[in-house]
C-alpha positions in Angstrom: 0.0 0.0 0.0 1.2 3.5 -0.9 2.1 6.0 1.8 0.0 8.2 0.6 -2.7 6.1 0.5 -1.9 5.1 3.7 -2.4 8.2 5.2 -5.1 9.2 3.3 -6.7 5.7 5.0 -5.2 6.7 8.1 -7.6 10.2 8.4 -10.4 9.1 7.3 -10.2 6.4 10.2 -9.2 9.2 13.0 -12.3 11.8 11.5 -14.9 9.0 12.0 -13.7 7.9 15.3 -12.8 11.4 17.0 -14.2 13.8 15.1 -17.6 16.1 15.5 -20.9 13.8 15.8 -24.0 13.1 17.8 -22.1 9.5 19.1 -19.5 9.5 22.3 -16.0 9.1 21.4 -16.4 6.0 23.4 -19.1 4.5 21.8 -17.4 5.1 18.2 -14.1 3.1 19.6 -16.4 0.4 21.0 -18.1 0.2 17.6 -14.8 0.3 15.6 -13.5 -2.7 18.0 -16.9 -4.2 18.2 -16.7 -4.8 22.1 -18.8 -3.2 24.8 -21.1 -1.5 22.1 -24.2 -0.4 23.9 -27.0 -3.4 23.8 -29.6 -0.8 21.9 -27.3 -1.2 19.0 -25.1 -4.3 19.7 -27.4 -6.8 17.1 -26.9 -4.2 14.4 -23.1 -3.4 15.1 -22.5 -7.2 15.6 -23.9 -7.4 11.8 -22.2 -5.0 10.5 -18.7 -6.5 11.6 -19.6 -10.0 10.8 -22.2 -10.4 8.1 -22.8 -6.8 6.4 -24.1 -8.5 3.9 -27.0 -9.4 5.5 -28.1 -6.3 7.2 -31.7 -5.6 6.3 -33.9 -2.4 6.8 -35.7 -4.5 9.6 -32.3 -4.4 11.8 -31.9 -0.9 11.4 -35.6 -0.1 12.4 -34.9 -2.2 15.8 -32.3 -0.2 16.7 -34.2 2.7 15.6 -37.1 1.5 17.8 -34.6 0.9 20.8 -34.0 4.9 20.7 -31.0 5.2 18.5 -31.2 8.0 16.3 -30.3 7.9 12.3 -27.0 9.6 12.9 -26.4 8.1 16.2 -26.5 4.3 13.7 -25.3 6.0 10.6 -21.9 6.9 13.0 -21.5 3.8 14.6 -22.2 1.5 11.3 -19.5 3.6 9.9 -16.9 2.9 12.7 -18.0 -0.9 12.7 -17.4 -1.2 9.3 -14.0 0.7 9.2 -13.0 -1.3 12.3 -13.8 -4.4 10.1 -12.2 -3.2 7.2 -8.9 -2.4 9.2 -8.8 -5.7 10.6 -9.1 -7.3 7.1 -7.0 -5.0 5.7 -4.1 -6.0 8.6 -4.7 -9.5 8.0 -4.4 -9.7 4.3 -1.3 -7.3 4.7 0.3 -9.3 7.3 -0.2 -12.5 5.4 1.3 -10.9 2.3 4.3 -10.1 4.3 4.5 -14.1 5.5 4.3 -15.3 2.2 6.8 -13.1 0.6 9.0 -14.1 3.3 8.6 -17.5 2.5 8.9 -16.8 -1.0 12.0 -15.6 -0.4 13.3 -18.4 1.7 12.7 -20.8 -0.9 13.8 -18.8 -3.5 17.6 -18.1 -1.4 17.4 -22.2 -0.3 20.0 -24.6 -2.3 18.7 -26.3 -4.7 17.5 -30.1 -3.3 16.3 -28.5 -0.3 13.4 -27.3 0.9 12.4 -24.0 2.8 13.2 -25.7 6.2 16.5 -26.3 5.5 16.1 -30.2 5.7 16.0 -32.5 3.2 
């Protein structure tokens, strides 16, 4: 990834979690973590993190109905799903690394042997 995109990435993480809003800087965190996210919006946050796909207008009128106002979800759905997008961003970054590691062990190991050295 680019530095520059990197940053760019980088503040538009730090604006949804601590800039102006209607939700707590808290309650953002907790929704960009997805852990202690208040109960009125857990189900919805919960979704959001692990099945986005499936959120339906139905789980955003329950939270609706459990006093969360539009903003109040719009904010916290966005810092669930950058929090999920981080994490999958870290993973698939981290397991580039490991495999081009690798890659280069087996490309520096003799030939007749394999990337553990034994053979």
């Amino acid at each position: 990834m680019s530095a520059a995109a990197n940053r760019f990435r980088e503040r538009v993480v730090e604006g949804a979690l601590y800039g102006p809003g209607k939700v707590e800087i808290a309650a953002r965190l907790a929704a960009f973590h997805n852990q202690g996210v208040d109960e009125r919006a857990q189900h919805l946050i919960d979704k959001v993190t692990r099945h986005a796909w499936k959120v339906t207008d139905e789980d955003v009128a329950a939270t609706k109905a459990a006093s969360v106002s539009e903003d109040e979800i719009f904010e916290l759905v966005v810092c669930a799903a950058l929090g999920q997008a981080t994490r999958q961003l870290d993973a698939a970054l981290a397991a580039l690394g490991t495999a081009t590691d690798s890659g280069t062990a087996a490309r520096t190991s003799a030939p007749g042997q394999d990337v553990g050295g034994t053979r």
